[in-house]
C-alpha positions in Angstrom: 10.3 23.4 -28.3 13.1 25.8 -27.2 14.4 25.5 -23.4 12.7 22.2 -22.7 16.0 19.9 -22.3 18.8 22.8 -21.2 22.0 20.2 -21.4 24.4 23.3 -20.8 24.0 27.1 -20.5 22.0 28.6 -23.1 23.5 31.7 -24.2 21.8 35.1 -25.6 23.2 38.3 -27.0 20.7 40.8 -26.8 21.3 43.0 -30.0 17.4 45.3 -29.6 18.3 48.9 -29.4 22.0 48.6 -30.4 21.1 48.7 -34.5 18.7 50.6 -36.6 19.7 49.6 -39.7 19.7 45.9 -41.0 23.9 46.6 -42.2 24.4 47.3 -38.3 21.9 44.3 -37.3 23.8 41.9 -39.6 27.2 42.8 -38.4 26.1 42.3 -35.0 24.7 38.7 -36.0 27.9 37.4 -37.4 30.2 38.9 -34.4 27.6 37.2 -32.0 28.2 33.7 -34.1 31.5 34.2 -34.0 31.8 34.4 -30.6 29.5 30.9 -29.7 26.7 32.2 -28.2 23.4 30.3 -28.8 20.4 33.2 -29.8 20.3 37.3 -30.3 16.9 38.8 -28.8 15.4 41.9 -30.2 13.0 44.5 -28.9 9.9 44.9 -30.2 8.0 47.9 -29.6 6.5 50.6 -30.6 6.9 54.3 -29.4 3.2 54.9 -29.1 1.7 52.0 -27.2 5.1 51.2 -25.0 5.0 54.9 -23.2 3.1 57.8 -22.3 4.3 61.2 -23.3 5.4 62.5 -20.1 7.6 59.6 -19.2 11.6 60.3 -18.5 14.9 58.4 -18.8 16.5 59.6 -15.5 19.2 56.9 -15.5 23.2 57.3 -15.3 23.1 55.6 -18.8 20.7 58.0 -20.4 20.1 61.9 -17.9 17.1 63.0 -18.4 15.5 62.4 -21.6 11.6 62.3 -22.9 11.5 58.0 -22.9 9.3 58.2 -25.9 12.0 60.5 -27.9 14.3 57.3 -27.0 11.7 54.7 -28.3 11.2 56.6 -31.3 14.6 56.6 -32.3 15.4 53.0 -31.6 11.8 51.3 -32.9 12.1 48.5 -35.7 9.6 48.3 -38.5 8.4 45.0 -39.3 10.0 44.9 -42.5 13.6 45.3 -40.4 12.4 42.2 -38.0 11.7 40.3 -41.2 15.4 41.0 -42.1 17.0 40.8 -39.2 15.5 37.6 -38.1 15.9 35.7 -42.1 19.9 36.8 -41.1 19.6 35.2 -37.5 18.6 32.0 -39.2 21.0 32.3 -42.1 23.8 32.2 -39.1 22.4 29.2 -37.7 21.4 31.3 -34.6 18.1 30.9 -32.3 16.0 34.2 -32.2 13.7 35.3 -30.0 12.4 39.2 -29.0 10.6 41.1 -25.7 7.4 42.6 -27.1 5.9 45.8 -25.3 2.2 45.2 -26.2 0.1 42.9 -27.8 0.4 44.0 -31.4 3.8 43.5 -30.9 3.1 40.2 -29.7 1.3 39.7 -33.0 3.4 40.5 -34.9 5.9 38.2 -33.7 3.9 35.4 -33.6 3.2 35.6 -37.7 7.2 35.9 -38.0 7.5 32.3 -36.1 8.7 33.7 -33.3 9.7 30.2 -30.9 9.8 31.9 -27.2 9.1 34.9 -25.3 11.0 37.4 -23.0 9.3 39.4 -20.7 11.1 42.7 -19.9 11.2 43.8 -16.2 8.9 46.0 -16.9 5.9 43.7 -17.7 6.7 41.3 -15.1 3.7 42.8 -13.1 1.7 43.3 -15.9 -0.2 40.5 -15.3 -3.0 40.6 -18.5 0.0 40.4 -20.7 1.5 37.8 -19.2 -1.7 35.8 -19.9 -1.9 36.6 -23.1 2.1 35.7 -23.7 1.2 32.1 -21.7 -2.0 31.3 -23.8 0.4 30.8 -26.9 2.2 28.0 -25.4 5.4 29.1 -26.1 8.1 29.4 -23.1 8.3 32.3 -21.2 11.5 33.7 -20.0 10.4 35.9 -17.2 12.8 39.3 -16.8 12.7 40.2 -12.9 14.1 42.9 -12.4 12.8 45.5 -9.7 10.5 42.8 -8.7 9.7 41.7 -4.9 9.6 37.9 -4.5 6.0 38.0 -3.9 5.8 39.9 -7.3 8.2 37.2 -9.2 5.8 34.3 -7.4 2.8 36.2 -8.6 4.4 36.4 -12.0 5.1 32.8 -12.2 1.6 31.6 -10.9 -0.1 34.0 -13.6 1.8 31.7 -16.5 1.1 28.5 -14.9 -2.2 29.2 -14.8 -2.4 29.7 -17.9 -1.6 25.6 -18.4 2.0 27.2 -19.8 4.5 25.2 -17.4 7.2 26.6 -19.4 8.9 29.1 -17.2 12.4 30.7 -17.5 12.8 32.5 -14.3 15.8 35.1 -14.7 17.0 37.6 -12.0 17.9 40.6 -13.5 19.3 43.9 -11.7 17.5 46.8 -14.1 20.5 49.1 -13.1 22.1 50.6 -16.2 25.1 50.1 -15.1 24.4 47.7 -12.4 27.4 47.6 -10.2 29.0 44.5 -8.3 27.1 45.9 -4.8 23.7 45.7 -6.4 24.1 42.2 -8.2 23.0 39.8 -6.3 23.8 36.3 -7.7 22.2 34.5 -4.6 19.1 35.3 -5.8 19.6 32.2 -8.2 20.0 30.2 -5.0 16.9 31.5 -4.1 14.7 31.0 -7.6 16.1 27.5 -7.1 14.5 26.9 -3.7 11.1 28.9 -4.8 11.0 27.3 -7.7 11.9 23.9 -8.2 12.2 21.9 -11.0 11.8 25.6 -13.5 15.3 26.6 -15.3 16.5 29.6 -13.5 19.1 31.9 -15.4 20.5 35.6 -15.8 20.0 39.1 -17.5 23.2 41.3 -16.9 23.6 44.7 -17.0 27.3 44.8 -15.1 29.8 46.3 -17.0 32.2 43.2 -17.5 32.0 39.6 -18.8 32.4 38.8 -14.8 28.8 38.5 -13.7 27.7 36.2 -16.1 30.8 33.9 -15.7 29.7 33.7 -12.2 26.6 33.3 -12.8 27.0 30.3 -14.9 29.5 28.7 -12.0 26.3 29.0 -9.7 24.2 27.0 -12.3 22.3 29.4 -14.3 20.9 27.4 -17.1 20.7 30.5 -18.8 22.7 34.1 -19.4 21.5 37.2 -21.5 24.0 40.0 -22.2 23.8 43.2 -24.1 26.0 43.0 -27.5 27.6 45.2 -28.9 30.6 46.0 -32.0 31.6 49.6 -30.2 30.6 50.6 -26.1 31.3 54.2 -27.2 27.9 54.1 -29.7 24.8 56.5 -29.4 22.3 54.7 -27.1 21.9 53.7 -23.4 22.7 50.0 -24.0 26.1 50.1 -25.7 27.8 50.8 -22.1 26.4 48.2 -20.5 27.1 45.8 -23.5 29.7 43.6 -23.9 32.2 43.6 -27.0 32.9 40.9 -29.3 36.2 39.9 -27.6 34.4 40.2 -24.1 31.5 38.2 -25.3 33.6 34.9 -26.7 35.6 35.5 -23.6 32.5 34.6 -21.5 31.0 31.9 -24.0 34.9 30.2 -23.8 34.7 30.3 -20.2 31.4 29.3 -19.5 32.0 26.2 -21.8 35.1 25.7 -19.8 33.1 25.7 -16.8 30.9 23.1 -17.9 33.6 20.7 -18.2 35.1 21.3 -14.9 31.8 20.8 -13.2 32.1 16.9 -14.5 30.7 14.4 -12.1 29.6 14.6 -8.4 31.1 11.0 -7.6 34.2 11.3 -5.7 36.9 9.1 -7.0 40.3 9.5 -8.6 39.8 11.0 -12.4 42.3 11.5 -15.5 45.5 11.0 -14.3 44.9 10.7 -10.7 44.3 7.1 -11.8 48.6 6.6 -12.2 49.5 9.8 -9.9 47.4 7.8 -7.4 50.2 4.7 -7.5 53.4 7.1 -8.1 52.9 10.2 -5.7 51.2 8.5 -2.3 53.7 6.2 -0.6 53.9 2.8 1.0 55.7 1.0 3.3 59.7 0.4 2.4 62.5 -1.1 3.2 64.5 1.1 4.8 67.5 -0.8 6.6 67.9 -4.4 4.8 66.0 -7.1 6.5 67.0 -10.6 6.7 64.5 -13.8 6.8 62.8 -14.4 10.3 64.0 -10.8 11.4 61.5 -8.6 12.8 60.0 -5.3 11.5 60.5 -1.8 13.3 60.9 1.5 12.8 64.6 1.0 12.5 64.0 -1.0 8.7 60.2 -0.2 8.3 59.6 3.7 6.4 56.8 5.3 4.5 58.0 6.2 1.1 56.8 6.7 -2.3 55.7 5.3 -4.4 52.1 3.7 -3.3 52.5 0.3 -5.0 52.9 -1.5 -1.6 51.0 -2.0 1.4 49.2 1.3 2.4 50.8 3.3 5.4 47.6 2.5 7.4 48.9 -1.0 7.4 52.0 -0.1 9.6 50.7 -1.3 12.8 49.9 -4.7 11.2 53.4 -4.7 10.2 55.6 -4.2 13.0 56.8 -7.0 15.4 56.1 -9.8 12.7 58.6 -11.0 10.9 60.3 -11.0 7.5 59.6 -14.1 5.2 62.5 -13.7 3.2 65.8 -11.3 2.6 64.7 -7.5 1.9 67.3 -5.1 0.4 67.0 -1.5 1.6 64.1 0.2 -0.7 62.5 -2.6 -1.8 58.5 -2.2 -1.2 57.0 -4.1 1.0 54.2 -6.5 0.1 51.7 -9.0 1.7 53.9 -12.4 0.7 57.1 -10.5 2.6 55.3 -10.7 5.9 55.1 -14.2 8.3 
């Protein structure tokens, strides 16, 4: 099952309403594999059952526009999923979509659809969040303009439902969202609320940044809009990020990964040498002969750390030499009386 061992951040370029055609949905598929990420998520709806007819856009991405006009002109038929998802799994890529109703839902199920997003603005609609938790299939939970209370309420609705898969992402639904209005502690917080669940992130920021931060705080996951041209007809080509900015933000969550390495503090990679030839030990620093004693005046601290540690140097001075010491010879245990 998908998102039940997360070993490293899971990756998803949403493609849903940057394609209408299955030429623009396949183009988009092989730029997203190109560029590492993991999945591309649809949107599944339909123009009649996701919105009434007095609805409006009034967002800086869209003015003020009839939302059903938008819907119309951005709805896939099922014959398009079938295509679009047959290329997802030619490319070796997970799929997964965000179905508005439940014979979308349907639908989706009958095309072997593996997990299920909930857009933001479902997150309080709490009958079809039972109906998306009775399939058994994981959740990931969109949050955005949710309360806490409304995200706990949300989460207890699912388990409930004897679904204890949970993705819990906080999203900003800001198109744009800018830096002000992102929030990243919010994963701190999902962490604490929620232990044990996967936490992750949706982004709507206009560069690769947010994500890449994300990622540093732990998100086990990270959604972002995709996109072959941000100048494009449609709301979600701003907010999306490019091929280039897309690999940029798989390469350095990847690298990110690595650097995390291990919690155990203790000398790594080549520390393990640089620890012996950049610290310092005690030297000779004025020749010594046998039965003279050490002082400041022939004891120094010098590199490199092969000898007895600088710690040592009270240990050291007043005894005496057991045998003749040139000038920058390291000191050792056998050279002390």
């Amino acid at each position: 099952m998908m998102f039940t061992n997360l070993t490293r951040c899971y990756i998803i370029a949403e493609i849903g309403g940057n394609f209408t055609t299955i030429e623009q949905a396949a183009a988009l598929i092989a730029a997203a594999k190109e560029s590492g990420v993991d999945c591309v998520k649809l949107q599944t709806y339909s123009a009649e059952t996701i919105v009434s007819g007095t609805a409006m856009f009034d967002m800086e991405s869209t003015g003020k526009i009839l939302q059903k006009d938008y819907f119309r002109r951005y709805e896939i038929s099922r014959e398009l999923h079938e295509k679009v998802i047959t290329c997802s799994e030619q490319a070796g890529l997970d799929w997964f979509s965000t179905p508005s109703h439940e014979t979308d839902l349907e639908m989706l199920l009958e095309l072997g659809m593996k997990a299920i997003k909930i857009g933001a603005d479902d997150a309080n609609n709490l009958p079809f969040l039972v109906n998306c938790a009775r399939t058994g299939l994981p959740i990931i939970l969109s949050t955005g303009m949710c309360t806490l209370a409304e995200v706990r309420e949300a989460v207890d609705t699912i388990l409930r439902c004897g679904n204890p898969h949970v993705i819990i992402l906080h999203t900003v639904s800001g198109y744009p969202t800018y830096p002000q209005d992102v929030n990243l502690r919010v994963l701190e917080t999902y962490r604490r609320e929620f232990p044990g669940m996967y936490v992750g992130f949706s982004d709507h920021s206009l560069t690769p940044l947010a994500c890449i931060a994300a990622a540093t705080m732990g998100a086990n996951v990270v959604e972002r809009h995709f996109t072959l041209d941000k100048t494009s007809e449609g709301p979600d080509h701003q907010i999306s990020a490019t091929p280039d900015e897309m690999k940029y933000i798989v390469e350095s969550i990847r690298s990110i990964e690595i650097m995390r390495g291990s919690s155990v503090k203790m000398p790594y990679g080549p520390e393990v040498k640089n620890r012996l030839n950049n610290r310092k030990s005690l030297h000779v620093i004025k020749s010594v002969l046998k039965d003279e004693l050490f002082s400041p005046e022939n004891i120094g601290i010098r590199r490199p750390g092969t000898g007895i540690e600088p710690k040592q140097l009270h240990k050291i001075l007043g005894r005496s030499a057991a045998r003749n010491i040139d000038t920058d010879e390291i000191l050792g245990w056998t050279d002390i009386k």
